[in-house]
MIKE-625208 format. One record per atom (N, C-alpha, C, O): residue number from 1; residue in one letter; atom name; x, y, z. Coordinates in Angstrom, 2 decimals. Layout:
MIKE-625208
<rec num="NUM" residu="a" atome="CA" east="X" north="Y" up="Z"/>
...
***
This chain:
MIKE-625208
<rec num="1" residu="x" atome="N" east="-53.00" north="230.25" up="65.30"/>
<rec num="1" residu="x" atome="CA" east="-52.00" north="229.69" up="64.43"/>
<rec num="1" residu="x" atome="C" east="-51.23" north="230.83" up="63.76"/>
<rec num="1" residu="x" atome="O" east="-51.78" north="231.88" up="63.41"/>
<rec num="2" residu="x" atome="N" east="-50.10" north="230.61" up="63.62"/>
<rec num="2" residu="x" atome="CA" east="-48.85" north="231.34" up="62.67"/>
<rec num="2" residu="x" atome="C" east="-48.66" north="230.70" up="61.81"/>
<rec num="2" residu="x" atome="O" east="-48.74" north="229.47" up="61.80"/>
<rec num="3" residu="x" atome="N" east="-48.28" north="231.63" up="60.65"/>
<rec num="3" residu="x" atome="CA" east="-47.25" north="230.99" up="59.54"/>
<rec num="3" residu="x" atome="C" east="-46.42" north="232.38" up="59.23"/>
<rec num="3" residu="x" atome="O" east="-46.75" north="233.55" up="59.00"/>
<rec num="4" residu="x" atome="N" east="-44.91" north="231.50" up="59.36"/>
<rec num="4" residu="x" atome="CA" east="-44.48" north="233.06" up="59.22"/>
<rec num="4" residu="x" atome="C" east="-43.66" north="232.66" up="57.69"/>
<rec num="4" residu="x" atome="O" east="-42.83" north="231.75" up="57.68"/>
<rec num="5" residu="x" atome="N" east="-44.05" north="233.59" up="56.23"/>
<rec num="5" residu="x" atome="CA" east="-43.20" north="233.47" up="55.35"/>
<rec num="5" residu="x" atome="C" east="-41.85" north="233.96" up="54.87"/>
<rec num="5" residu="x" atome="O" east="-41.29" north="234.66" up="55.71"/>
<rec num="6" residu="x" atome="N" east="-41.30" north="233.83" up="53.94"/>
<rec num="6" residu="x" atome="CA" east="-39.91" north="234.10" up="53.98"/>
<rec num="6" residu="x" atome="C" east="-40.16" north="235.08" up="52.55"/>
<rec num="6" residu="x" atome="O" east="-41.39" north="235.14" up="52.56"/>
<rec num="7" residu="x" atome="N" east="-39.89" north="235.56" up="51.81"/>
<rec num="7" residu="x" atome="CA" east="-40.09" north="236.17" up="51.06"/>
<rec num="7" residu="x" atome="C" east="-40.41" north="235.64" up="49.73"/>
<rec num="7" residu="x" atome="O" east="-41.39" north="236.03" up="49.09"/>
<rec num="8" residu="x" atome="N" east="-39.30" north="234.47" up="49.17"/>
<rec num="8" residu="x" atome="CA" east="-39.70" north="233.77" up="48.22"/>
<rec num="8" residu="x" atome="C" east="-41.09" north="233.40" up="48.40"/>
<rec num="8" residu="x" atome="O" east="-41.91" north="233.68" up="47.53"/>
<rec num="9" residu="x" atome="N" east="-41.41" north="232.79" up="49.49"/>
<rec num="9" residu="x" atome="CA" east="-42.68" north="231.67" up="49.77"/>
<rec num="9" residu="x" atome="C" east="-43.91" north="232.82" up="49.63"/>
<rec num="9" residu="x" atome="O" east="-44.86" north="232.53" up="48.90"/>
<rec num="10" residu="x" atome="N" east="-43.87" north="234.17" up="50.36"/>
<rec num="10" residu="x" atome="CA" east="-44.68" north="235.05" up="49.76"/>
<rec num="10" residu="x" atome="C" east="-45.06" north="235.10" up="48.51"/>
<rec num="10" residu="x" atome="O" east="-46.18" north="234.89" up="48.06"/>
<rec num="11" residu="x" atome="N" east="-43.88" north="235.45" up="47.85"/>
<rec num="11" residu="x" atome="CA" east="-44.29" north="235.73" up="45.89"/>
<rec num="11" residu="x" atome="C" east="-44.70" north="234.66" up="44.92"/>
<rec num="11" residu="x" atome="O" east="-45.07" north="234.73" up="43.75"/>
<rec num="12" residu="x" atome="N" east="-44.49" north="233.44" up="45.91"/>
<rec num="12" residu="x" atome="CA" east="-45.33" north="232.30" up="45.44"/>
<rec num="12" residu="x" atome="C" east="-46.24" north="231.57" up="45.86"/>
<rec num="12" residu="x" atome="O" east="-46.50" north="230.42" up="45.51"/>
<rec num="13" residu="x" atome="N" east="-47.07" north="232.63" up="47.12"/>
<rec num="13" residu="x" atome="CA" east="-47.98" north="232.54" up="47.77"/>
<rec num="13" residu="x" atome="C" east="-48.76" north="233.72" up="46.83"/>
<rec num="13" residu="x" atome="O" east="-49.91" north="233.62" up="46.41"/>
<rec num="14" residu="x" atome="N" east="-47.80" north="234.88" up="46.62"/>
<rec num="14" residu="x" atome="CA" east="-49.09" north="236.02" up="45.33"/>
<rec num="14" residu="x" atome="C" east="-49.46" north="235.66" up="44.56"/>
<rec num="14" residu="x" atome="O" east="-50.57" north="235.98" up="44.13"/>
<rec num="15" residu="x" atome="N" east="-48.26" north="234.38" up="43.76"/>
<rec num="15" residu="x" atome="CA" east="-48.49" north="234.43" up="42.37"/>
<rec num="15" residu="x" atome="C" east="-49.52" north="233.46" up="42.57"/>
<rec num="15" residu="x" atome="O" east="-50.50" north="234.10" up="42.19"/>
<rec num="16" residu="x" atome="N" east="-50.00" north="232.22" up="42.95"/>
<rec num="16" residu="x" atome="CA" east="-50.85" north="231.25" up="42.99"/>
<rec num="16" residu="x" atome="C" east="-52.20" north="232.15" up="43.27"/>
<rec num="16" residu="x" atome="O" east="-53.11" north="232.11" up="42.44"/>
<rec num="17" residu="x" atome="N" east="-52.30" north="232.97" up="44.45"/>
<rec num="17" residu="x" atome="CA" east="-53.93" north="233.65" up="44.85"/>
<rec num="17" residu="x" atome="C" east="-53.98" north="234.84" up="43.84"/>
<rec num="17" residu="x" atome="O" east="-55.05" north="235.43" up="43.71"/>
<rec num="18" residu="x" atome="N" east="-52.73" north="235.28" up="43.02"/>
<rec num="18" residu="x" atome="CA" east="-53.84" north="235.98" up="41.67"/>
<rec num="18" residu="x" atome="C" east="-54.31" north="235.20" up="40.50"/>
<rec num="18" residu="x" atome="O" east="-55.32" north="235.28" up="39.81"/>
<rec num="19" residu="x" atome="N" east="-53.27" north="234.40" up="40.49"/>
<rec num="19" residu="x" atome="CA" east="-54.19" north="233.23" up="39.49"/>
<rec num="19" residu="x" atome="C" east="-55.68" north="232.81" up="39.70"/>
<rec num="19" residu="x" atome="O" east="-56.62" north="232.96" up="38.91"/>
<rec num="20" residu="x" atome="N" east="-55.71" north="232.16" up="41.14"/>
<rec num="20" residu="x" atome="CA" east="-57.10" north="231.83" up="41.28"/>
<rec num="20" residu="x" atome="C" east="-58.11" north="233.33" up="41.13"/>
<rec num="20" residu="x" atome="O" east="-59.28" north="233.53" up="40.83"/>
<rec num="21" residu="x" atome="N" east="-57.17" north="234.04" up="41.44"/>
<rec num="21" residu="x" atome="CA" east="-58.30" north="235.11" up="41.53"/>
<rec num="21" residu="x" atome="C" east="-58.78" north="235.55" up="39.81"/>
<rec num="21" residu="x" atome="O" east="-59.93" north="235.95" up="39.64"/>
<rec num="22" residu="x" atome="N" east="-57.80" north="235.43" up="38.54"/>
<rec num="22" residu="x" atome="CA" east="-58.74" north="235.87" up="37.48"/>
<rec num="22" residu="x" atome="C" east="-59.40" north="234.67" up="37.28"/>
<rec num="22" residu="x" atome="O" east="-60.41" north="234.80" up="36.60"/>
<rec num="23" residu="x" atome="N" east="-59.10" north="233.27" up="37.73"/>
<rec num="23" residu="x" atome="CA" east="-59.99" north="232.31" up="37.76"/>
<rec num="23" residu="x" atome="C" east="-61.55" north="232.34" up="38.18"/>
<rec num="23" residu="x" atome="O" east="-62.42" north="231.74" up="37.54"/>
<rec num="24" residu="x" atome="N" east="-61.83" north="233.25" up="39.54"/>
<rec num="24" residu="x" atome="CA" east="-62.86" north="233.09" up="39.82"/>
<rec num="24" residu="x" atome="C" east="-62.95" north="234.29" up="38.98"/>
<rec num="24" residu="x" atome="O" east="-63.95" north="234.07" up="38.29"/>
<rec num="25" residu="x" atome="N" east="-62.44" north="235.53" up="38.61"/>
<rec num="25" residu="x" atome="CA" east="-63.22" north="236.30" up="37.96"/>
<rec num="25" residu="x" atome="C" east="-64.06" north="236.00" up="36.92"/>
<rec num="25" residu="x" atome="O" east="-65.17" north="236.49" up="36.71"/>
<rec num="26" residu="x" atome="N" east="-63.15" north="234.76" up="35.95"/>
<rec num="26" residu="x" atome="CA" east="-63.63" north="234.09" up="34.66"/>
<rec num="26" residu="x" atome="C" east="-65.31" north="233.39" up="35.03"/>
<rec num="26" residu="x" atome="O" east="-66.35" north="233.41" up="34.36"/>
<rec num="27" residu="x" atome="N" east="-65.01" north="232.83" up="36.31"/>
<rec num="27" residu="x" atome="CA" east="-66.30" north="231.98" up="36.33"/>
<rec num="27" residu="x" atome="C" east="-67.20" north="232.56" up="36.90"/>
<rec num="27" residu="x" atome="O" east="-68.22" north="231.90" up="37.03"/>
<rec num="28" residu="x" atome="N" east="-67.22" north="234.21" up="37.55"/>
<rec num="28" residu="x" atome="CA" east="-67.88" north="234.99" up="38.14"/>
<rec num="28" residu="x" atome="C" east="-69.06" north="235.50" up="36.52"/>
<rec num="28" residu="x" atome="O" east="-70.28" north="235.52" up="36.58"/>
<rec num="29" residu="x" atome="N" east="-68.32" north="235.83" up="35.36"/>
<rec num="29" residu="x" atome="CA" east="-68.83" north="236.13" up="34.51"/>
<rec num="29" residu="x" atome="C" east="-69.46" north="235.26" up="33.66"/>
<rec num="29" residu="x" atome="O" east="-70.40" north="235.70" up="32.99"/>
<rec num="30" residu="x" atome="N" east="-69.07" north="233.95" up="33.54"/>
<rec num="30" residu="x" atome="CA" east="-70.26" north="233.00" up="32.75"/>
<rec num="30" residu="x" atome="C" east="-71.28" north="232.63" up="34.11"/>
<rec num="30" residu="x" atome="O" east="-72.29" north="232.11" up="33.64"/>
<rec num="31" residu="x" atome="N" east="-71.35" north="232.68" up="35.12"/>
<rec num="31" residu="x" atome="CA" east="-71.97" north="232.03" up="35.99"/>
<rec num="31" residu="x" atome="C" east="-73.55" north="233.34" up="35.99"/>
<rec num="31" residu="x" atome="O" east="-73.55" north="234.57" up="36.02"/>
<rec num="32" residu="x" atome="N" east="-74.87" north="232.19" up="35.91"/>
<rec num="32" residu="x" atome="CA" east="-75.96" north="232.39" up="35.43"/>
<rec num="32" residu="x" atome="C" east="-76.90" north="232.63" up="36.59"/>
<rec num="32" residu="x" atome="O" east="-77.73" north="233.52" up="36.79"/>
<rec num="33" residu="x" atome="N" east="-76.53" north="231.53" up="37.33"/>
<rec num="33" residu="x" atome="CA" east="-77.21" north="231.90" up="38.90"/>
<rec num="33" residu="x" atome="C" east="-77.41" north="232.55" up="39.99"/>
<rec num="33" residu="x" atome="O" east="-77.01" north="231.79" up="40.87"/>
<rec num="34" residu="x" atome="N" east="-77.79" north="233.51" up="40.47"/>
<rec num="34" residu="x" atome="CA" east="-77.68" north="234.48" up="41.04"/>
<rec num="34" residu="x" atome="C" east="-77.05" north="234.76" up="42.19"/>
<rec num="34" residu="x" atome="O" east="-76.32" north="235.68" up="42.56"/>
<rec num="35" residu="x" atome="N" east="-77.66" north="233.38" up="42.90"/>
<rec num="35" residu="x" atome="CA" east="-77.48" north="233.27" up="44.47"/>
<rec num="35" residu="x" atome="C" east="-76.08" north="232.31" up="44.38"/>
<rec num="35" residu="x" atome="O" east="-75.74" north="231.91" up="45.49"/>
<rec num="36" residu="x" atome="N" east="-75.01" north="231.75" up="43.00"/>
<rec num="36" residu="x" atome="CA" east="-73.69" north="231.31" up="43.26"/>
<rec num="36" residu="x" atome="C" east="-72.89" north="232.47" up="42.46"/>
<rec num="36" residu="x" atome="O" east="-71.67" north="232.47" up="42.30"/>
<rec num="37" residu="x" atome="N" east="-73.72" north="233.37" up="42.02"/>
<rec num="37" residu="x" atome="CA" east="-72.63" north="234.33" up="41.09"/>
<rec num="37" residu="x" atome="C" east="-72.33" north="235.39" up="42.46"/>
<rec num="37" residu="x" atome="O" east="-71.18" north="235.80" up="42.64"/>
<rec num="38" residu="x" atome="N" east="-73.22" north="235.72" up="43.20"/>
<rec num="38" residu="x" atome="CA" east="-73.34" north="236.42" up="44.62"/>
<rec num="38" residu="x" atome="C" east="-72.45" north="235.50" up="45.72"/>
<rec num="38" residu="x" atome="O" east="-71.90" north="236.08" up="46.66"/>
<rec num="39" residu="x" atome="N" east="-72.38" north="234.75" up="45.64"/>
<rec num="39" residu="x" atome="CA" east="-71.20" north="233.76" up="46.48"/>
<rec num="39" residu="x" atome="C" east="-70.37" north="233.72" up="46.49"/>
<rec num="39" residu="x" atome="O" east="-69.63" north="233.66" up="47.47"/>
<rec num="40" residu="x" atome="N" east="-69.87" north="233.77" up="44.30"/>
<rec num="40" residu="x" atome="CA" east="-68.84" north="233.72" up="44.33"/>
<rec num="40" residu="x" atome="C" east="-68.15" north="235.24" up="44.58"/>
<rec num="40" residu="x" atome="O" east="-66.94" north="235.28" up="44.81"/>
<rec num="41" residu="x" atome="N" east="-68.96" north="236.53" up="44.54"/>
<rec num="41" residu="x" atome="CA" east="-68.16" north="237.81" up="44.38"/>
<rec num="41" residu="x" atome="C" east="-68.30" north="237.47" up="45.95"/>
<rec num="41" residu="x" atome="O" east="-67.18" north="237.98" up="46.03"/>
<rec num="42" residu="x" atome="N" east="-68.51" north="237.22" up="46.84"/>
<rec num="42" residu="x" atome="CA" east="-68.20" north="236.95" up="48.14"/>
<rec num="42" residu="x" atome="C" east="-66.76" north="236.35" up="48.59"/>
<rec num="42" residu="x" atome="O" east="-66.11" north="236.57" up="49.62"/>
<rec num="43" residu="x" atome="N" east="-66.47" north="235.50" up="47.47"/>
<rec num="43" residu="x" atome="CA" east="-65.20" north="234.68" up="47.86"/>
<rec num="43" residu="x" atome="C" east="-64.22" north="236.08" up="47.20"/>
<rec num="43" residu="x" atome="O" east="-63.12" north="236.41" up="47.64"/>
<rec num="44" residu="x" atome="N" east="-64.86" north="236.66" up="46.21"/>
<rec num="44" residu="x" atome="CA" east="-63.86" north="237.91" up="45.36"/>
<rec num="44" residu="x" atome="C" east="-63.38" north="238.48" up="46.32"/>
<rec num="44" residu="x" atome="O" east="-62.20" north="238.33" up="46.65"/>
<rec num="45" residu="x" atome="N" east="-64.30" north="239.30" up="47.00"/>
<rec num="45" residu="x" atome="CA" east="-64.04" north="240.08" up="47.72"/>
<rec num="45" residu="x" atome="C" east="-62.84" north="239.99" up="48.98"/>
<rec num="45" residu="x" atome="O" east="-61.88" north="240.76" up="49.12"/>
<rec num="46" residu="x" atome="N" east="-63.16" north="238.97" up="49.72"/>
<rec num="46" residu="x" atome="CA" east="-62.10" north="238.46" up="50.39"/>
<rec num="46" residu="x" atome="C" east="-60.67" north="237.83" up="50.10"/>
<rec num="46" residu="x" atome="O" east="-59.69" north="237.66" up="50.82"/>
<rec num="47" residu="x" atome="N" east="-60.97" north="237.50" up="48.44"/>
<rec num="47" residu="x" atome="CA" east="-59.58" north="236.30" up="48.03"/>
<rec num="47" residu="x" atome="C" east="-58.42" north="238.37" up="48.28"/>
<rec num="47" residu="x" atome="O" east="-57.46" north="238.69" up="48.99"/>
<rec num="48" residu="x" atome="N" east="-59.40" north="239.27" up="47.10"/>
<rec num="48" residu="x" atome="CA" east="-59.01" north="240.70" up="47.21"/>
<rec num="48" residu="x" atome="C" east="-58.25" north="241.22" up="48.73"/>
<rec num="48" residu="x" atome="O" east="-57.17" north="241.81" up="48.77"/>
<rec num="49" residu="x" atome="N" east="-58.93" north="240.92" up="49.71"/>
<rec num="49" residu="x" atome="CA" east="-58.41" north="241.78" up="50.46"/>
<rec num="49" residu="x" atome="C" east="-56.92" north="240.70" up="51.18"/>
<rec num="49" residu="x" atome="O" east="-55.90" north="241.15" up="51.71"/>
<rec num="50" residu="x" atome="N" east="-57.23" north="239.41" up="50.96"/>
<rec num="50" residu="x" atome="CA" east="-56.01" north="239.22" up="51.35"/>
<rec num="50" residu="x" atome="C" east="-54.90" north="239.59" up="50.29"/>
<rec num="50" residu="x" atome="O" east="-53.92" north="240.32" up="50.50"/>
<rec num="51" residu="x" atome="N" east="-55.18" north="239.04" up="49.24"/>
<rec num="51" residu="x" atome="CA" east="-54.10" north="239.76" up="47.83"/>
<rec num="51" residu="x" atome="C" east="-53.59" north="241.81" up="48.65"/>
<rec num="51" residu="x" atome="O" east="-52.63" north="242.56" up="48.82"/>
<rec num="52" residu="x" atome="N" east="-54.33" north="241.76" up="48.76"/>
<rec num="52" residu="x" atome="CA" east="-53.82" north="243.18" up="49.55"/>
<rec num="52" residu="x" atome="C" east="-53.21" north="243.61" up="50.53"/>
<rec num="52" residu="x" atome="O" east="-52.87" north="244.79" up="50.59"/>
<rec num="53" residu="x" atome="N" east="-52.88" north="242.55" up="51.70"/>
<rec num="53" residu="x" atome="CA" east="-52.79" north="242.61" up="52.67"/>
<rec num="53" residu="x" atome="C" east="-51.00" north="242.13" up="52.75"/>
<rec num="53" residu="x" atome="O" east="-50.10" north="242.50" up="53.50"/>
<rec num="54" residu="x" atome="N" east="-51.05" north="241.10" up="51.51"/>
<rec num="54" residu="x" atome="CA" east="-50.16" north="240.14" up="51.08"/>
<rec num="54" residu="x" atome="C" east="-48.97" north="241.52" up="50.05"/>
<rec num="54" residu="x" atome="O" east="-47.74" north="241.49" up="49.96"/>
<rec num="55" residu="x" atome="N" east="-49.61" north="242.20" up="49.64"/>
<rec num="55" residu="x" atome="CA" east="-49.10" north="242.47" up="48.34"/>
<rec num="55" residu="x" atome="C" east="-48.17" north="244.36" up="49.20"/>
<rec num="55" residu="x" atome="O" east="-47.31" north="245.08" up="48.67"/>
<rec num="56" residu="x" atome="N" east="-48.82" north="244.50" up="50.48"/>
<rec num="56" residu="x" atome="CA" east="-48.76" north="245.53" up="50.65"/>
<rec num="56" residu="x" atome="C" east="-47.04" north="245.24" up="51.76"/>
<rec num="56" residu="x" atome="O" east="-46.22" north="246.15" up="51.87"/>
<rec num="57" residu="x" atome="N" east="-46.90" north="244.29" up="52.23"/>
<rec num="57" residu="x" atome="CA" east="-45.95" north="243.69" up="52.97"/>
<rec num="57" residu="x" atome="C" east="-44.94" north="244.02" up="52.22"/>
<rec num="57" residu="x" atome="O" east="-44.89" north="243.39" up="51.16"/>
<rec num="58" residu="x" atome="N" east="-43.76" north="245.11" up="52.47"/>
<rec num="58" residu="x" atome="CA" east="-42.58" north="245.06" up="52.11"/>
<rec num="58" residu="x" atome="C" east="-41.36" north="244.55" up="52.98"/>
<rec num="58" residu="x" atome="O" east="-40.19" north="244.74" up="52.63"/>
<rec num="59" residu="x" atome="N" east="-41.77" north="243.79" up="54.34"/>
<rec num="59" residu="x" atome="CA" east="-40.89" north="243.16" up="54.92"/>
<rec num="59" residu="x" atome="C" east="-40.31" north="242.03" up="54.22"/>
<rec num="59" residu="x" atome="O" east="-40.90" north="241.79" up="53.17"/>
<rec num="60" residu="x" atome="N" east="-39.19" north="241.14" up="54.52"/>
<rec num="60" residu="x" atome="CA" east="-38.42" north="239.81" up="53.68"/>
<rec num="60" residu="x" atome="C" east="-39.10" north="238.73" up="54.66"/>
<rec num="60" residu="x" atome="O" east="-38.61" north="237.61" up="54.51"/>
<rec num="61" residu="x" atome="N" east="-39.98" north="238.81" up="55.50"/>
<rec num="61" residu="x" atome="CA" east="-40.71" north="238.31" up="56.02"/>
<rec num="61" residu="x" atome="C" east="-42.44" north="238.48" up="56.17"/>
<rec num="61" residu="x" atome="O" east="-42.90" north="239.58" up="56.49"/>
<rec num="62" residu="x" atome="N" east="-43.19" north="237.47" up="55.96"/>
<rec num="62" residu="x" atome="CA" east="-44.94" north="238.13" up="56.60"/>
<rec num="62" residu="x" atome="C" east="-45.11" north="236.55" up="57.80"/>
<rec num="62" residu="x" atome="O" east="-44.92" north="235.33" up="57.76"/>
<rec num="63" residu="x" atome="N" east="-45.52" north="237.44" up="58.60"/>
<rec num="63" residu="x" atome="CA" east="-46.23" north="236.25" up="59.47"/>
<rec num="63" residu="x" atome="C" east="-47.75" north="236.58" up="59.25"/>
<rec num="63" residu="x" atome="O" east="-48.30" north="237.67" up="59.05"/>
<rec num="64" residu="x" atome="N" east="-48.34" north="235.14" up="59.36"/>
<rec num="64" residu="x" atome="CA" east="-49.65" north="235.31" up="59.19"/>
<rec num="64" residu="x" atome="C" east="-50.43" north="234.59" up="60.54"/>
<rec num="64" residu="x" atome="O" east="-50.00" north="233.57" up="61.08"/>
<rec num="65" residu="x" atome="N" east="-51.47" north="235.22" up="60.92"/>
<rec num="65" residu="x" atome="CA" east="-51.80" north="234.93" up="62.07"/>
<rec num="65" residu="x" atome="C" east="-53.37" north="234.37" up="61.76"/>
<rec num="65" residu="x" atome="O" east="-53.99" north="234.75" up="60.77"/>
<rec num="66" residu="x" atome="N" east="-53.83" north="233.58" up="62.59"/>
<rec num="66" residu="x" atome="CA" east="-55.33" north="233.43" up="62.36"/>
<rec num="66" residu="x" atome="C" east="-56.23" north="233.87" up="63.78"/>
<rec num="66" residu="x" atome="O" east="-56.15" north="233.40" up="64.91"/>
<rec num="67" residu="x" atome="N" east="-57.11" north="234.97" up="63.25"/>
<rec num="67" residu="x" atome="CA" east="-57.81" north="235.73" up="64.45"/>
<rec num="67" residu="x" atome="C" east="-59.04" north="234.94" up="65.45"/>
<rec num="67" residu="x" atome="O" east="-59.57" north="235.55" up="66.37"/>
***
């Protein structure tokens, strides 16, 4: 699958996945349980590398591909 974005749709594709992302940070830090606080820095880690992947694109276009 493709999705290819346009530039607007990017920066409002960033702005929504950094939101969630201090979201999970918030609930990364009250969260008590070990084996969902370890889950969730699992989802961190990855929400991160796409935020990166996303953020590093200076084309007026990103296509996104699924591997």
């Amino acid at each position: 699958m493709e999705l290819l974005l346009s530039s607007s749709e990017r920066e409002l594709l960033l702005e929504i996945l950094e939101e969630h992302h201090r979201e999970l940070l918030r609930e990364i830090s009250r969260a008590e349980h070990h084996a969902f606080k370890a889950a969730l820095k699992g989802k961190e880690k990855l929400l991160e590398r796409v935020l990166e992947k996303l953020e590093t694109r200076n084309a007026a276009e990103v296509l996104l591909r699924s591997a």
